[in-house]
N, C-alpha and C positions, 0 to 999 in steps of 0.2 A: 115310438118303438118300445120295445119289450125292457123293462125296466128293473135290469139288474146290474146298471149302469156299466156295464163295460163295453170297450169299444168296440164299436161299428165295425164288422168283419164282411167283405165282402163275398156271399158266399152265389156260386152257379145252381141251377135250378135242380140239376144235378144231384149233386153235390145233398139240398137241401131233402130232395128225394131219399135218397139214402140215409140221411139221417133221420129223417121220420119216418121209416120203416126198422131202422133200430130203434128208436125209444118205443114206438106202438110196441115190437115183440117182449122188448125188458118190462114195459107195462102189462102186457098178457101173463106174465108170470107173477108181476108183483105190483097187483093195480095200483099201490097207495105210497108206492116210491115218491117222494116229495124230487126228490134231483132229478130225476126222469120228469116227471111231471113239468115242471119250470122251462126244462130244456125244450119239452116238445111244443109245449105252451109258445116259446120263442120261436119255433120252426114254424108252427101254424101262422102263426103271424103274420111273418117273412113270408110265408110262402101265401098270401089271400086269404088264407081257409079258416074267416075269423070266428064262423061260427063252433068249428073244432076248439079253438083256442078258447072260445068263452065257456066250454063246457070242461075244461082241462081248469081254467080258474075257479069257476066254480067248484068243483070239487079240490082245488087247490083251499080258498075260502073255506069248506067245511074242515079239512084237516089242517088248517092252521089258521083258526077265528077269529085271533088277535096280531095277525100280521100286515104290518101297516103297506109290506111291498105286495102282497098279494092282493091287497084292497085297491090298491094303486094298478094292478094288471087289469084286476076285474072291470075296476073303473073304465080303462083304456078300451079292454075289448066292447064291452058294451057301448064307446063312444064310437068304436070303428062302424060297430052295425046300426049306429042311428038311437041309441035306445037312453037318449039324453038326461032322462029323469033317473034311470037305473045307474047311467053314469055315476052323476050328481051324487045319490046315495053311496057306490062304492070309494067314492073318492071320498068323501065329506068319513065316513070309516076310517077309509088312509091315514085321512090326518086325524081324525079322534085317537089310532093308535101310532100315532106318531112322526107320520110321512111328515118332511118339513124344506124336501128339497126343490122349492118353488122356483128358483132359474130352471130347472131341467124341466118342470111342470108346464112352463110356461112355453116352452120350444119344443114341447112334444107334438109331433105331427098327428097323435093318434088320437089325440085331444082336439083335435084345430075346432070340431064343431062346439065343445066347450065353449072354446077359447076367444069364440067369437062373440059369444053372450058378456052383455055388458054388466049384468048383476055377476054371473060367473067372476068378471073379470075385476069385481068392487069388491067380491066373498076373499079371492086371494091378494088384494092389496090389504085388508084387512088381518088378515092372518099373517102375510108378512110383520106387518107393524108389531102385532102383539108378538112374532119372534122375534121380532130386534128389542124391543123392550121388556122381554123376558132375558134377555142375554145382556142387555148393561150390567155393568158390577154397579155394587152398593154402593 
């Protein structure tokens, strides 16, 4: 799921309808609103339409190149549509700028076809180690 880590909100289809028809209109005025942007990124999601949402990180990605959660969406969306190698890259991003929260990584459902690859799954036992042994005191 969409990874701004907050909690899971149950929302009706509804519901979701109407909120991406709000952020689409605040974006027709102000196409490079980052807060809009994220928000809708999360409704495309939630609502199937992951191809909308990979072009919403995407251009997420371009206006913020060094952001390790946007690399981490981008990663996600391109795993929902299959597109394992572009995953691969945007996550492996993630963590060059900083992503490090590998319980949640690991339980992402948006990931699963990652998650299922056995090197994948030796890339972040490794990276954990090197956070735990970057975090012992001297």
């Amino acid at each position: 799921m969409r990874k701004e880590h907050a909690p899971k909100v149950s929302r009706k289809k509804e519901d979701i309808d109407f909120e991406i028809a709000f952020y689409e209109n605040i974006l027709k005025a102000t196409p490079n609103f980052i807060e809009a942007l994220s928000a809708i990124g999360d409704l495309y999601t939630r609502a199937g339409l992951w191809q909308k949402g990979l072009e919403v990180d995407l251009k997420l990605s371009e206006l913020r190149s060094e952001d390790a959660l946007v690399y981490y969406n981008l990663a996600c969306s391109y795993a929902l549509l299959n597109q394992t190698r572009a995953a691969l890259t945007a996550l492996t991003k993630a963590i060059d700028y900083g992503y490090d929260d590998f319980e949640y990584l690991k339980g992402d459902t948006d990931l699963d076809n990652l998650l299922k690859d056995e090197h994948f799954q030796q890339y972040i036992k490794q990276l954990e180690k090197k956070k735990k042994s970057t975090k012992q005191p001297s």
